[in-house]
N, C-alpha and C positions, 0 to 999 in steps of 0.2 A: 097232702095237707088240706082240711077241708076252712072252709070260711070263717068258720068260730076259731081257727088255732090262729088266725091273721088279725085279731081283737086286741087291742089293748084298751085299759079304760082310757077314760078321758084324762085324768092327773097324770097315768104312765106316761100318754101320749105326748103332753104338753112339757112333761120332763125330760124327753129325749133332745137330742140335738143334733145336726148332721147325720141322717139317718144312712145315707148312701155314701156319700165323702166326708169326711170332715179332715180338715187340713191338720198336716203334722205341726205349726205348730198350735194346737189346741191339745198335745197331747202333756196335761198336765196334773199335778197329783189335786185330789180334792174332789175327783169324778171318780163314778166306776163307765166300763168301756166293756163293749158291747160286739159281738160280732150278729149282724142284722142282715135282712133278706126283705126286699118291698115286691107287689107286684100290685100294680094299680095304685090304689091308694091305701091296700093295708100293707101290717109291719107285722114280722116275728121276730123276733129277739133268738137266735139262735144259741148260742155259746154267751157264758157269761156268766157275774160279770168278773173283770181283770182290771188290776190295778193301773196299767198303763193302756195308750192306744198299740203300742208295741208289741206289747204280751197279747194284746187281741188277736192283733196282725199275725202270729204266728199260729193261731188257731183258724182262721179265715178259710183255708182249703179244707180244713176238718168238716166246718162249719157246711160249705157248700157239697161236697160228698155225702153229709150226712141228709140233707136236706132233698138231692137229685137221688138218694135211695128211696124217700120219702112219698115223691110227688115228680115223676120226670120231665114236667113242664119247669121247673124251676130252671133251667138253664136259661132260660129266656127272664128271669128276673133282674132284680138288684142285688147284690150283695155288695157289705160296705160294712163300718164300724160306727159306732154310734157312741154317745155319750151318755149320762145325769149325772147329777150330783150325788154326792157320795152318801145321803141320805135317802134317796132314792133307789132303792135294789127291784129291779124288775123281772120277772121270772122266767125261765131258760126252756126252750122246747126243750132241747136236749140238754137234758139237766146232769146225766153222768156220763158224757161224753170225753168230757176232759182229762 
């Protein structure tokens, strides 16, 4: 993955929320959920989005597989699920992965 794929704008960015943990319970309807990846201080939106943090959770290993085929530094990253609100739809590395 190179630098520019770890870019979010600035509205994306301030609409996320729990980018690495966010506690179960935040997992609630009126968001979309996100399976995400940090390293340093940028973010990729990996997988996504899904209606629950649960339905993320189950895509989370996809998420990371798809990501150490990509760039095999990423084992040393974050992966985690992330939230916005449900008007917010942010866009998917891996966009037909799922």
């Amino acid at each position: 993955m190179t630098n520019a794929t770890f870019k979010l704008t600035k509205k994306q960015s301030a609409a996320v929320h729990g980018i690495v943990s966010l506690p179960d319970e935040l997992d609630e309807p009126g968001y979309n959920y996100y399976c995400s990846v940090v390293r340093d201080t940028r973010t990729v939106i990996l997988l996504g989005p899904y209606s629950s943090k649960a339905e993320a959770e189950k895509h989370d290993y996809k998420a990371r597989e798809l990501a150490e085929n990509v760039d095999a530094q990423t084992v040393w990253d974050r992966f985690g699920i992330c939230r916005t609100p449900a008007d917010v739809v942010l866009p998917a590395f891996f966009k037909d992965a799922t």
